[in-house]
C-alpha positions, -999 to +999 in steps of 0.1 A: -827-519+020-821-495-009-815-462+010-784-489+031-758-482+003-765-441-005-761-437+032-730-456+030-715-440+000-723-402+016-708-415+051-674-427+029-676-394+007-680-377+040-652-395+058-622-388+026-632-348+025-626-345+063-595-366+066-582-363+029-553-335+022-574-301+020-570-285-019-584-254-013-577-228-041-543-208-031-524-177-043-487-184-058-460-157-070-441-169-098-407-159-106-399-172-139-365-169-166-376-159-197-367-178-232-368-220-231-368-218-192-401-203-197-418-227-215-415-250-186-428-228-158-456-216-185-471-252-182-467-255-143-485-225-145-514-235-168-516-270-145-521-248-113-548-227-128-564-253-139-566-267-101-582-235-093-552-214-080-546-181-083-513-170-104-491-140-099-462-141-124-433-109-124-420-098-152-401-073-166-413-049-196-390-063-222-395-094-211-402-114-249-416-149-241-436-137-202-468-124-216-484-095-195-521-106-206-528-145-202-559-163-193-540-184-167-519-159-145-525-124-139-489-100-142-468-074-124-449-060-150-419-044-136-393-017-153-361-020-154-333+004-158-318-018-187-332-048-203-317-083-194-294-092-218-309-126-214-342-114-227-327-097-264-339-121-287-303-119-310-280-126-280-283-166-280-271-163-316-247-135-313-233-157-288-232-194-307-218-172-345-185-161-317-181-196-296-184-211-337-154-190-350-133-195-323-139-231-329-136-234-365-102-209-370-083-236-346-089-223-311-057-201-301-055-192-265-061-155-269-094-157-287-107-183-262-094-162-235-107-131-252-143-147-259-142-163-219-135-129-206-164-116-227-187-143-213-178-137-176-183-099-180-217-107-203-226-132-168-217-106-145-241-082-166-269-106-166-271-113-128-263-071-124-293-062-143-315-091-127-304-076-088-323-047-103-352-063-101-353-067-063-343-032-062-378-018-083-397-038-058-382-031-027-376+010-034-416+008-046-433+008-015-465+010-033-461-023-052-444-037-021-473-033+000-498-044-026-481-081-028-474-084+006-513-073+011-521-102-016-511-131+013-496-152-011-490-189+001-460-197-017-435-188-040-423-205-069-392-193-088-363-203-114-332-197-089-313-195-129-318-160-124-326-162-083-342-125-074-375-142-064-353-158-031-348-123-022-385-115-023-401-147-006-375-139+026-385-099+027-422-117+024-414-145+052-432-170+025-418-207+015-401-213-018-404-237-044-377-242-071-384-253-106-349-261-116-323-274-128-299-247-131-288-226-102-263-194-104-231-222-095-242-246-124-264-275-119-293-275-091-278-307-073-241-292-061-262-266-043-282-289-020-267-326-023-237-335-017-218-344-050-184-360-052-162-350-077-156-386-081-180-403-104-206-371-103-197-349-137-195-308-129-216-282-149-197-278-181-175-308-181-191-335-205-182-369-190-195-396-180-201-411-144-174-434-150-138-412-154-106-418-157-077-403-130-073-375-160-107-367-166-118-368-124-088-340-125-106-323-149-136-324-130-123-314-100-113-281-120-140-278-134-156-276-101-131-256-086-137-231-115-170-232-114-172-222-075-151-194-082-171-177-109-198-182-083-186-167-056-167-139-074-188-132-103-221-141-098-231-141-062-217-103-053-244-087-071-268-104-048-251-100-013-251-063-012-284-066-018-287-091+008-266-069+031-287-035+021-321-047+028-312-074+056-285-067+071-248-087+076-263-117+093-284-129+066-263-150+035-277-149+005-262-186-004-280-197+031-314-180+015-310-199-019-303-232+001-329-229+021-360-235-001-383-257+007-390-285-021-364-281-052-388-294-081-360-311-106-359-316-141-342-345-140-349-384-143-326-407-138-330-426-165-312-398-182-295-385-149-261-405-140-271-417-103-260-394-076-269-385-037-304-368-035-321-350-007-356-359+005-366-321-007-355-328-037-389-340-061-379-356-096-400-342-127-382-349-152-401-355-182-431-335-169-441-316-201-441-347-219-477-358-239-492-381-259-488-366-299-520-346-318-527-358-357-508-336-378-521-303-403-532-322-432-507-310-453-480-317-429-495-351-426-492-358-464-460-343-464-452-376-441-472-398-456-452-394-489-420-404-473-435-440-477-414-470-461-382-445-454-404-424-431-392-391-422-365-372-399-371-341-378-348-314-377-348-285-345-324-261-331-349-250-302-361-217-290-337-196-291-307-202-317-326-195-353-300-207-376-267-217-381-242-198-402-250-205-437-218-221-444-227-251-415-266-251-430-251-258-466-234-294-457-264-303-432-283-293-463-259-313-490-264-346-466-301-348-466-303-343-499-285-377-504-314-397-480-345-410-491-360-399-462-380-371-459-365-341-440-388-319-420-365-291-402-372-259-382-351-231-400-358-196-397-325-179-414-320-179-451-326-211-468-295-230-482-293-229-519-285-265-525-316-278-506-328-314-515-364-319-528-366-344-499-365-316-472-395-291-458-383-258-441-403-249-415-401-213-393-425-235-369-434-269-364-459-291-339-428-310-325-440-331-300-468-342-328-442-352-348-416-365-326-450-390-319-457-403-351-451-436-365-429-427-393-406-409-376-372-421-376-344-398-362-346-365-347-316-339-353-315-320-325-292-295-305-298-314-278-323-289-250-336-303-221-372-300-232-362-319-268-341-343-249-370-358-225-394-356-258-370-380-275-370-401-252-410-399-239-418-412-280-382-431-283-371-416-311-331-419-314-310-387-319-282-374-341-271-345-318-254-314-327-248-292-294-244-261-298-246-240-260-242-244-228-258-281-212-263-295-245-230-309-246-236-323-214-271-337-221-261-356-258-235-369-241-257-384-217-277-398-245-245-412-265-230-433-231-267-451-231-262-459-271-293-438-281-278-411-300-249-402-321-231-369-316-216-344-345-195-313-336-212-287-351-174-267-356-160-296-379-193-307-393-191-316-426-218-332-456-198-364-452-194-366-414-230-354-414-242-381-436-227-409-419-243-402-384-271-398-398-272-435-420-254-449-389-284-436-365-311-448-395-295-479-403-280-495-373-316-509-352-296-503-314-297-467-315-339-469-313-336-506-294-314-482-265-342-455-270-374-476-265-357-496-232-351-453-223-387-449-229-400-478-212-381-469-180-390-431-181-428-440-186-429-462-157-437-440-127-464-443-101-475-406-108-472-386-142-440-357-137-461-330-141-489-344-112-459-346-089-449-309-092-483-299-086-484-322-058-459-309-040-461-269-045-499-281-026-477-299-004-457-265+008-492-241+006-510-267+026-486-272+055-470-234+054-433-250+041-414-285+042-390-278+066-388-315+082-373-326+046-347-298+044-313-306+059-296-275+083-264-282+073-258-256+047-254-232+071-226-251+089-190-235+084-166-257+065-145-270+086-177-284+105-192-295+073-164-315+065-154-328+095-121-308+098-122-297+134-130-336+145-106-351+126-079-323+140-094-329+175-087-365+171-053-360+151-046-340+182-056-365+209-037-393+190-011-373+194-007-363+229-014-401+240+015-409+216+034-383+228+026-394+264+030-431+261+064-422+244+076-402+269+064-428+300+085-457+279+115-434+277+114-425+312+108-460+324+136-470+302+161-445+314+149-453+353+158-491+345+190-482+326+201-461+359+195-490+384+210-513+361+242-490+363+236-482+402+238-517+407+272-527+383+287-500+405 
């Protein structure tokens, strides 16, 4: 009777491993962006490992964040002519100390024009130097041979800085985004369709819900957008296209074409817009339960008593802000009776409260989770941003580059999070978000209801990603998810030639119809005349 069940259980074990997906170990070629960008592939990477695949990542030699040595991904460390600009540890914050100046001397035309100019040509530069990249590969035959030798089953890239595209054709292999950015701006308005209408464009911060005005803004937003795109970004990587493959393969038709487009979005943050069924949602995915604290920084809290404690980060990749901004973020803390914990690297501000601990590095996500935490100042990253809300913590945001504007905005529509201009910031207007944020209970009631909704999913972020980069490996791409119609001319795409076909058509039956009721007019008219006579 016993032996009835174990030969049961075997028969049922037996059963799943023959008809269940196959997980067999695989080899993946990573393409990563250095700086925050790699922080998120780094832990995709780890995840993978730890499944028991094998992990190629290529970098370049100056790259500052892409170790060569890891326990979790072998290297091919490639040598470029120039180092990215991208990958200089002082060009973030060379950057943010010009856009700040600009800002705070009254804006005239010429210096934004000046500093826009300088940030095209600084684009152009980036996506120059990157193209070189291909280039060291392709011209090395050596290298060339030994990763096409390797049989790798997939590749999975950043398209922010898209070389790896470029690669995975040459090596007829299927691709895998991790992304949210893409060289035109935001992943989405590469594959989806995205109406101008209620869907905000890369740069513009608005909501989902625009005025005539701001939808015209939009729209030129989008407009401009496309041309720096197709005039500034995408050049560099069509005579490369053209060189190696010849005129009738299009880069844009390459970058389209992957297979699953892993995004970092959720739409409890995301406004709602079309989707793709390629398109897989991670939003979130680095997201974990907090650690206990360092004792000291855990006494540090504990001593905040009933007033708890606020957290203070600028991210990865800006350092500081100019001393005369740090000074009044400085004055207003001093004024709380909160403790301040806050990430600050640069020279410490001489008027610094005894309430407030500089930090050069802190556990963030171990603080962001602990009970006593009560705002987080933040510049308002992607990676901070899906923290927040994971622990539902509410946010006085300062924005500083790029998206951030974009994502605290996001934040502020859903009543989470107060925003401060970092150009006109001041001790007093400082002070006031911040007791507005502390003091009025909807900013975390709005976070928690965030929280709630972003934790309820059928499968953790990050065991979706993996699931579907197995997905591609095991059935050699996903190309019954991925719509053709990106390589449909325009005037197909939209429709044009039907509706001019049918304009047409309308018009000859009207044309026709008109001219039978004329001539069956002026027959009648004659015989009515014939007749008189």
């Amino acid at each position: 009777m016993g032996s009835i069940p174990v030969a049961s259980l075997l028969l049922g074990v037996g059963v799943l491993l023959l008809t269940g997906p196959s997980i067999q170990a695989g080899k993946i070629l990573v393409f990563p962006v250095d700086g925050s960008h790699w922080v998120n592939m780094n832990l995709l990477i780890q995840n993978l490992h730890t499944k028991g695949h094998e992990v190629t990542v290529v970098r370049t030699a100056t790259s500052w964040y892409v170790k060569e040595s890891a326990p979790h991904y072998r290297s091919i460390t490639v040598t470029l002519p120039q180092a990215i600009d991208i990958e200089e540890q002082d060009f973030f914050v060379t950057f943010l100390i010009k856009m700040l100046e600009i800002k705070r001397e009254g804006g005239s035309v010429m210096a934004f024009m000046k500093f826009y100019w300088e940030m095209l040509t600084t684009l152009s530069n980036i996506h120059q130097q990157a193209s070189l990249l291909v280039v060291e590969i392709f011209e090395n035959k050596t290298l060339l041979k030994s990763i096409r030798d390797t049989q790798f089953d997939v590749v999975l890239l950043d398209p922010g800085l898209p070389v790896g595209v470029l690669v995975a054709h040459e090596l007829k292999l299927p691709t895998v985004f991790n992304v949210r950015w893409i060289t035109s701006g935001e992943g989405h308005f590469v594959v989806a369709p995205s109406p101008t209408s209620y869907v905000p464009t890369s740069g513009y911060a608005a909501t989902d819900r625009m005025t005539f005005w701001e939808r015209t803004k939009n729209f030129l937003f989008y407009f401009l957008n496309t041309c720096i795109d197709k005039l500034i970004v995408c050049p560099h990587y069509d005579r490369l296209v053209d060189r190696y493959f010849g005129p009738d393969v299009k880069f844009y038709h390459m970058l389209q074409g992957a297979d699953i487009w892993l995004m970092r979005v959720d739409f409890v943050f995301e406004f709602p817009r079309p989707t793709m069924p390629n398109i897989a949602y991670i939003g979130g995915f680095q997201c974990k339960p907090s650690n206990p604290l360092s004792s000291e920084l855990e006494e540090f809290v504990q001593s905040s008593g009933e007033h708890g404690f606020i957290l203070m980060s600028l991210g990865t990749l800006v350092k500081g802000l100019p001393m005369e901004i740090t000074s009044e973020i400085a004055a207003a803390f001093a004024q709380l009776p909160q403790k301040v914990i806050w990430r600050h690297a640069g020279e410490p501000p001489s008027n610094l409260g005894n309430n407030t601990l500089l930090m050069k590095w802190l556990p963030q996500n171990d603080l962001l989770g602990h009970p006593k935490i009560k705002a987080f100042v933040a510049h308002g990253g992607t990676n901070g941003v899906y923290e927040t809300i994971y622990h539902a913590v509410p946010v006085i945001g300062i924005p500083l580059l790029f998206d951030q504007f974009e994502n605290v905005l996001r934040l502020e529509a859903r009543g989470a999070a107060r925003v401060v201009d970092a150009a006109k910031l001041s001790r007093h207007s400082f002070l006031e978000a911040l007791q507005d944020v502390l003091n009025n209970p909807s900013y975390r009631d709005n976070m928690r209801r965030l929280s709630s909704l972003h934790r309820d999913q059928p499968m953790h972020p990050l065991d979706a990603a993996v699931y579907w980069i197995e997905f591609v490996m095991r059935h050699k791409g996903a190309a019954h998810l991925r719509t053709e119609s990106y390589k449909m001319p325009w005037y197909s795409y939209y429709s044009v030639d039907v509706i001019c076909f049918l304009l047409t058509v309308v018009l000859v039956i009207t044309a026709a119809l008109a001219g039978s009721i004329r001539f069956l007019c002026l027959r009648l008219f004659r015989r009515r005349k014939s007749k008189q006579e």
